[in-house]
C-alpha positions in Angstrom: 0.0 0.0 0.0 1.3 3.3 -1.2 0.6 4.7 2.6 3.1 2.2 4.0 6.1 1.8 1.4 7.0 5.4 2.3 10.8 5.7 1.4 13.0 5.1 4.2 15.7 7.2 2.8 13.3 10.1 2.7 12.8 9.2 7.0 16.7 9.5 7.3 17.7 12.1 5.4 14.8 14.1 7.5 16.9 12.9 10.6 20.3 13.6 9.5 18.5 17.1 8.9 17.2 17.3 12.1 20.1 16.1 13.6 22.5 18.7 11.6 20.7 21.8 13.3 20.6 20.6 16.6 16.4 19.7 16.6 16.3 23.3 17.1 14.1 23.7 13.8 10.4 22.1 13.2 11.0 19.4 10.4 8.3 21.5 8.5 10.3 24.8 8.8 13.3 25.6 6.1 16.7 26.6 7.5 17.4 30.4 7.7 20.2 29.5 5.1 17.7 27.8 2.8 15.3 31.3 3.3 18.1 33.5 2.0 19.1 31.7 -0.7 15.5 31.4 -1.7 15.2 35.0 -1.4 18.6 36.0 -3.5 16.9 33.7 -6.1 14.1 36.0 -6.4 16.5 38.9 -7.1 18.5 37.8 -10.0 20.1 34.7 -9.6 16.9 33.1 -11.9 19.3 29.8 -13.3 19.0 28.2 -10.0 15.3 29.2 -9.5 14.4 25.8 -11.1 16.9 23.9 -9.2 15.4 24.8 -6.0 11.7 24.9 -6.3 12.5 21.4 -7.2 14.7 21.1 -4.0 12.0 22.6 -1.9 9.3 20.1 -3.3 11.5 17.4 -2.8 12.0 18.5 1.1 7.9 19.4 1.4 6.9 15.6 0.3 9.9 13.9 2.7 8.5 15.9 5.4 4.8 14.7 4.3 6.0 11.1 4.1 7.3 11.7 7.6 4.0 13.1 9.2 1.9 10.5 7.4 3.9 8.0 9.7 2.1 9.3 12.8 2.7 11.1 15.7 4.5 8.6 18.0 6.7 8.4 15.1 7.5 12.0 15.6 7.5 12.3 19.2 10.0 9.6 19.1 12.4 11.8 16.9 12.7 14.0 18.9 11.3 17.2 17.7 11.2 19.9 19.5 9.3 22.1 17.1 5.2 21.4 15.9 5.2 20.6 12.1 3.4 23.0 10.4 0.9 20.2 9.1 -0.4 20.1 12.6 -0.5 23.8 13.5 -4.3 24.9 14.1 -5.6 28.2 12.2 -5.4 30.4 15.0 -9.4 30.4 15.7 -9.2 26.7 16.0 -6.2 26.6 19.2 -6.3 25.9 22.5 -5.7 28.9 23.1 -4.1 29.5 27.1 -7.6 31.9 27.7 -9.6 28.8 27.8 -8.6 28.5 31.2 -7.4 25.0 31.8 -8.3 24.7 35.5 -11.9 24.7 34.9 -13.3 21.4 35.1 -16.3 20.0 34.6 -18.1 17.4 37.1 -20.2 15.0 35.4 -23.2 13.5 36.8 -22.6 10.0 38.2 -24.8 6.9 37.5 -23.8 4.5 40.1 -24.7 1.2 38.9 -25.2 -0.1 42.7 -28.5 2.3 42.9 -29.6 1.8 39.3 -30.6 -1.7 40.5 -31.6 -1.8 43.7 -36.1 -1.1 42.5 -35.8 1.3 46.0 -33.5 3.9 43.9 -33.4 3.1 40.5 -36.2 6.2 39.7 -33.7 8.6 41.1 -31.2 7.6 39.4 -33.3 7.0 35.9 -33.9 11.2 36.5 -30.2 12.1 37.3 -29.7 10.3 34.0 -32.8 11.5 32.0 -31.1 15.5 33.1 -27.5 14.5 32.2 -28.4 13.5 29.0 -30.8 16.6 28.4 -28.3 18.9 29.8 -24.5 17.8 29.4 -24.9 14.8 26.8 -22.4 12.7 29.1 -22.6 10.9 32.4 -20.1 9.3 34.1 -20.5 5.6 35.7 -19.2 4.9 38.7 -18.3 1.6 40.1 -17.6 2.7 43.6 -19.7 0.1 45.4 -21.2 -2.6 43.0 -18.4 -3.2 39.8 -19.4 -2.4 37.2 -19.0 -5.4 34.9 -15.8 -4.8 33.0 -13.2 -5.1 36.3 -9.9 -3.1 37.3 -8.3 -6.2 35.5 -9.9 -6.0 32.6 -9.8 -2.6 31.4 -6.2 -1.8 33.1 -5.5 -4.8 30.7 -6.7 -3.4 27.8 -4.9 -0.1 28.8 -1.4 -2.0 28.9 -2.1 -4.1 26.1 -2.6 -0.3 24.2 0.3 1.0 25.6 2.8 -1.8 24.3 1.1 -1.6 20.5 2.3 1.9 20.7 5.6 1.1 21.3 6.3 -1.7 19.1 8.4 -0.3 16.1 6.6 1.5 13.2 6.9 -1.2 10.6 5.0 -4.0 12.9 2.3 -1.1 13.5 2.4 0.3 10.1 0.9 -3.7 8.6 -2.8 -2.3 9.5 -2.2 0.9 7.8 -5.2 1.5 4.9 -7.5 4.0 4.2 -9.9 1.6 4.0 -12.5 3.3 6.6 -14.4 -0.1 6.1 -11.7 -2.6 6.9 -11.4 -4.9 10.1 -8.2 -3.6 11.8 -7.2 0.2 10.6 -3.9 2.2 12.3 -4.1 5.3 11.4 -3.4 8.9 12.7 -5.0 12.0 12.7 -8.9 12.4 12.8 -10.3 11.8 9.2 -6.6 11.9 7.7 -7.7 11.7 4.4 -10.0 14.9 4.5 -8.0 17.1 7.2 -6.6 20.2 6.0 -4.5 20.3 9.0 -3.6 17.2 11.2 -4.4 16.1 14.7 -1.5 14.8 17.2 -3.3 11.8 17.7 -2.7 7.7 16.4 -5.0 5.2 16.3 -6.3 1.6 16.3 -9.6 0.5 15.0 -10.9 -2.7 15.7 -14.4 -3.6 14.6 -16.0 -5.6 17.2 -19.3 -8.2 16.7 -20.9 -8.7 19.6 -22.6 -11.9 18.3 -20.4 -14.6 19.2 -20.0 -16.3 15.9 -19.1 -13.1 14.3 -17.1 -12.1 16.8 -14.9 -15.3 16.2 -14.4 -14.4 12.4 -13.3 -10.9 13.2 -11.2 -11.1 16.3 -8.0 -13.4 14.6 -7.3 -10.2 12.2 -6.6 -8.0 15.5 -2.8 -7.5 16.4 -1.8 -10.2 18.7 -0.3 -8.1 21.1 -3.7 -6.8 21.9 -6.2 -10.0 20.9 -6.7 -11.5 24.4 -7.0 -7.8 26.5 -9.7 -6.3 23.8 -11.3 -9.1 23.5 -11.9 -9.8 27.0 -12.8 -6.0 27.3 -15.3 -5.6 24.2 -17.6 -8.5 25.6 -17.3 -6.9 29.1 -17.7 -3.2 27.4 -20.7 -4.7 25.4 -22.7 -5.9 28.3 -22.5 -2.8 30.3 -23.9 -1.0 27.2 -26.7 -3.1 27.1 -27.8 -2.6 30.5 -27.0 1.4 30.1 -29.2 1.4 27.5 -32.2 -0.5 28.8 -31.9 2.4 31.3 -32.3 5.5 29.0 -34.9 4.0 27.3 -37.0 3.7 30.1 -35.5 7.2 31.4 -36.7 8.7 28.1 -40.2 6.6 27.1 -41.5 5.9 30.6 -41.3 2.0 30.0 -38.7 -0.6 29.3 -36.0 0.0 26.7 -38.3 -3.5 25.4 -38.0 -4.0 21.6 -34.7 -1.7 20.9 -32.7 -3.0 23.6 -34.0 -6.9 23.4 -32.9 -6.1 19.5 -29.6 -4.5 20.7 -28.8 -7.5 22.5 -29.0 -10.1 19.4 -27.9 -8.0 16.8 -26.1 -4.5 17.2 -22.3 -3.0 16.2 -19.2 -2.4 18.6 -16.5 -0.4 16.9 -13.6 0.7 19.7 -10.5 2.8 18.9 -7.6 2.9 21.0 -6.1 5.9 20.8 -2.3 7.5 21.4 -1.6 11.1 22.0 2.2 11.2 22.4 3.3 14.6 24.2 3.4 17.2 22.2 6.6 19.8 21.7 4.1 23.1 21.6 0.4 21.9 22.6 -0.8 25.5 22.2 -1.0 25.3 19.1 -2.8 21.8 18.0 -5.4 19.4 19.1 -5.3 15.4 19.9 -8.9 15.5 18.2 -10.7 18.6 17.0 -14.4 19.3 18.1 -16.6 16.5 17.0 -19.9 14.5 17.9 -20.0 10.9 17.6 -21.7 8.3 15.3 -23.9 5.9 17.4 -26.1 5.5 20.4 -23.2 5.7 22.8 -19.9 6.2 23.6 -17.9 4.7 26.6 -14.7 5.7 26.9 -12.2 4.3 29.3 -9.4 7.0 29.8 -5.9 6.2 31.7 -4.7 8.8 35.0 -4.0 12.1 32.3 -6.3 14.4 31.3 -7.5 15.5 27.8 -10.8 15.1 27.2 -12.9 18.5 26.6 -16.6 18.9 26.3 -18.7 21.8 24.9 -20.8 23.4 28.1 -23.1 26.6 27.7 -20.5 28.0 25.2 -16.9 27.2 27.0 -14.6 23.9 26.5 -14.4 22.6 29.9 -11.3 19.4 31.0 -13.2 15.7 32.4 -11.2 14.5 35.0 -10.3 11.3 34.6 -11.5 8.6 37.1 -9.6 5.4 37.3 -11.7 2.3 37.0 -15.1 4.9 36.0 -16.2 5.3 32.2 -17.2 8.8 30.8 -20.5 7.7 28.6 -21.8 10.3 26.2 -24.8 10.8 23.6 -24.0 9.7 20.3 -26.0 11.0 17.3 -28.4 7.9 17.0 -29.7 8.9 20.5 -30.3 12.1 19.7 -32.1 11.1 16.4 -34.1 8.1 18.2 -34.8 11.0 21.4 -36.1 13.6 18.5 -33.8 15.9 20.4 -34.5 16.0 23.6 -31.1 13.9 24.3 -27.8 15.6 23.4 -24.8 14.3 21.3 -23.0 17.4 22.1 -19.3 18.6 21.0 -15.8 17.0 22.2 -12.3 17.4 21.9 -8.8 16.5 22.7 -6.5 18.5 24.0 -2.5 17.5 24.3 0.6 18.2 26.5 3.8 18.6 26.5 5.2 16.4 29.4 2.9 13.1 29.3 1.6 10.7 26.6 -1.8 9.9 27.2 -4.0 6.2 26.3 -7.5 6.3 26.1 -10.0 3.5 24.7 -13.2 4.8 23.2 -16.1 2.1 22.5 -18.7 2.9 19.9 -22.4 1.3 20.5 -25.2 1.3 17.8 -27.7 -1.0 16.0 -26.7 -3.0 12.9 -25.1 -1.1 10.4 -27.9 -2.2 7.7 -30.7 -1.0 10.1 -32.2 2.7 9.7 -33.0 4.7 12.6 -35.2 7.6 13.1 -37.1 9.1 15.8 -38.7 6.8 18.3 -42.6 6.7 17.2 -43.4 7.3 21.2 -42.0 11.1 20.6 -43.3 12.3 17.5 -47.0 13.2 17.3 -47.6 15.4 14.6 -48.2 19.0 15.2 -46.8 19.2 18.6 -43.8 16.8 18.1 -43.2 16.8 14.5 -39.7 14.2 13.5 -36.9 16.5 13.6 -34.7 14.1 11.9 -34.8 11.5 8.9 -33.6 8.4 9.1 -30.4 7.6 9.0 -27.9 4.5 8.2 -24.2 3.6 8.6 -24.1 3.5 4.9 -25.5 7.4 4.7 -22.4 8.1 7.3 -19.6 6.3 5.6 -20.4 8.2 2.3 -20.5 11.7 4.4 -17.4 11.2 6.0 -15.6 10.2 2.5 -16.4 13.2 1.3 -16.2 15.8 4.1 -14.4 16.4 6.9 -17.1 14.9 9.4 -16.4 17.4 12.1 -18.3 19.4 14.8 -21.7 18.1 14.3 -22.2 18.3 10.8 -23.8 15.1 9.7 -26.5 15.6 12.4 -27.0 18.4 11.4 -27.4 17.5 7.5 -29.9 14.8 8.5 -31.9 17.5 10.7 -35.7 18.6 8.6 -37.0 21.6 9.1 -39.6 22.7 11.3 -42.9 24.0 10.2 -43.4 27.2 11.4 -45.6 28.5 14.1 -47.8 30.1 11.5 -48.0 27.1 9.4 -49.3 24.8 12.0 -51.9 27.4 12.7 -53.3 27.4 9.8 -53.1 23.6 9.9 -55.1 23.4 12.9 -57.7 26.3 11.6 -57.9 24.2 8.6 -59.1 21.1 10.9 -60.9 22.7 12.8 -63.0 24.7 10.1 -64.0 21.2 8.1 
């Protein structure tokens, strides 16, 4: 694949350049020598113009070849400079007025008082608010576990950790940009469609609940993670399941009943372990840019370093992390099935320059050949007309090849309008009058 069999030479000569200044200089940023004799070129000295716009080209696709490798990749070179490739336009940083000691304390589910009958009303309406009001939740595990034990997902942790650090060439055999394929590494967001990169790597792995499935996909994974991810996608699954049955009762007054007895036999499991190496000037990029996420939820299972950012009435606002605890948020499906009244609201990453950081996001959702639209129990016409059409995996795949899929713009592209107040007026004089 054209994305792996990058030229080595191209990776060491950048090196021996790096190396040759002292990794004083960003590997995207020309030597002040190089600048001058650019400029005396544009002065007079036009018989060597050719010879270095070629030379400059030449330097611009080694340092491409070297960014497409990934961010660990980098981080283990040693830079000390942010390629420009990954330098935000300066409405898109981090900027240091976003205050990074603001935190923001998500509602806890305890899992302990979601079963005992005695309490599980209260909690059903502390999670029927957090989804209205933040679009996350966090589940604790303080008294009852919560299914997917300390040894389980501090083994999927470790397992992440030592796939990082194996050498480039064993990670770079599940390199594609296939979006579609069983096992993709990968860096960046959407790397294909980013004007500007994101210091994060990545592993896919497609998970099938269903047993037999689950048996066909599972062999393709890396070995160094097989056992750990597999142990901790079943585990993962079942707590989604019983989350699930919750907010369906939280949000229709009943049992989740046919959507979550459905969920249980058939559904799809995608998780991405992800690698934010630290970063030589944080200020000025992003591990993942604002985004909302495909699905019905989201639980992600985040090591001891923070990073994780969510959108609250207007400000970005840091998650602490909570070892052992899972910070569950709204995908889009859920906000589609909800009509709106549940929000799949914006994230981000943010980096640092002293400590890598591992997190494990799991993505939860019904079959990728099954639609899904507004639950029938919330649209009623005039007063709860559907605010959303119904939507596929297939309908996202194609958006995200050919956009950038950030923020929340396929939401908002399967969003209808709303008939006006004045328009349901006269629908309702029209009634009324025959």
């Amino acid at each position: 694949m054209a994305i792996v069999d990058l030229a080595s030479s191209a990776e060491d000569r950048l090196l021996l350049h790096e190396a040759s200044v002292g990794n004083k200089r960003s590997v995207a940023e020309p030597p002040e020598e190089e600048s001058a004799a650019a400029a005396s070129t544009m002065v007079g000295y036009g018989k060597h113009e050719g010879a270095a716009a070629e030379s400059d080209r030449s330097r611009r696709e080694e340092q491409e070849a070297y960014c497409v490798k990934g961010v660990r990749h980098l981080s283990d070179s040693g830079i000390t400079r942010l390629p420009h490739s990954y330098v935000m336009p300066p409405s898109d940083r981090p900027l240091m007025t976003d205050d990074d000691g603001d935190h923001l304390r998500l509602p806890v589910i305890d899992l302990a008082r979601l079963r005992d009958p005695g309490q599980r009303a209260a909690v059903l309406q502390t999670l029927d608010a957090a989804c209205r009001d933040y679009g996350f939740f966090q589940v604790s595990d303080s008294v009852v576990n919560h299914g997917v034990g300390r040894e389980v997902s501090g083994g999927v942790l470790d397992a992440a950790r030592r796939f990082f650090e194996l050498p480039f060439a064993e990670r770079a055999r599940y390199m594609t940009s296939d979006v579609r394929t069983t096992v993709r590494y990968g860096t960046s967001f959407n790397q294909a469609k980013d004007a500007v990169l994101c210091w994060r790597d990545f592993l896919k792995l497609v998970c099938q609940p269903n047993h037999h499935r689950r048996q066909e996909v599972v062999p393709e994974w890396p070995a160094g993670v097989r056992d750990a991810a597999s142990r901790y996608a079943m585990a993962n699954h079942v707590l989604f399941l019983e989350l699930m049955d919750a907010l369906l009762e939280a949000l229709l007054g009943i049992g989740g009943g046919g959507l979550v007895g459905e969920l249980s036999v058939a559904s799809s499991q995608m998780m991405t372990i992800n690698c934010y190496p630290a970063c030589p000037e944080p200020e000025l990029t992003l591990g993942m840019p604002p985004h909302s996420d495909y699905g019905l939820l989201t639980l992600l299972l985040q090591d001891h370093v923070e990073g994780l950012q969510v959108m609250h009435r207007g400000r970005w606002l840091t998650v602490q992390p909570a070892p052992g605890s899972f910070a569950v948020n709204v995908g889009d499906h859920l906000e589609i099935y909800s009509n709106g009244r549940y929000k799949s609201v914006l994230h981000r990453v943010r980096v640092n320059s002293t400590r890598p950081r591992i997190s494990v996001a799991s993505f939860h959702s019904v079959p990728a050949d099954r639609t899904i639209g507004p639950a029938p129990e919330l649209v009623d016409g005039d007063q709860n007309p559907p605010r959303y059409m119904d939507t596929d995996f297939a309908t996202f795949l194609s958006y995200i090849a050919s956009a950038e899929g950030k923020h929340k713009t396929f939401l908002q592209s399967r969003k209808l309008p709303l008939p006006s107040t004045t328009s349901i007026r006269e629908m309702m004089s029209f009634q009324t009058s025959n």
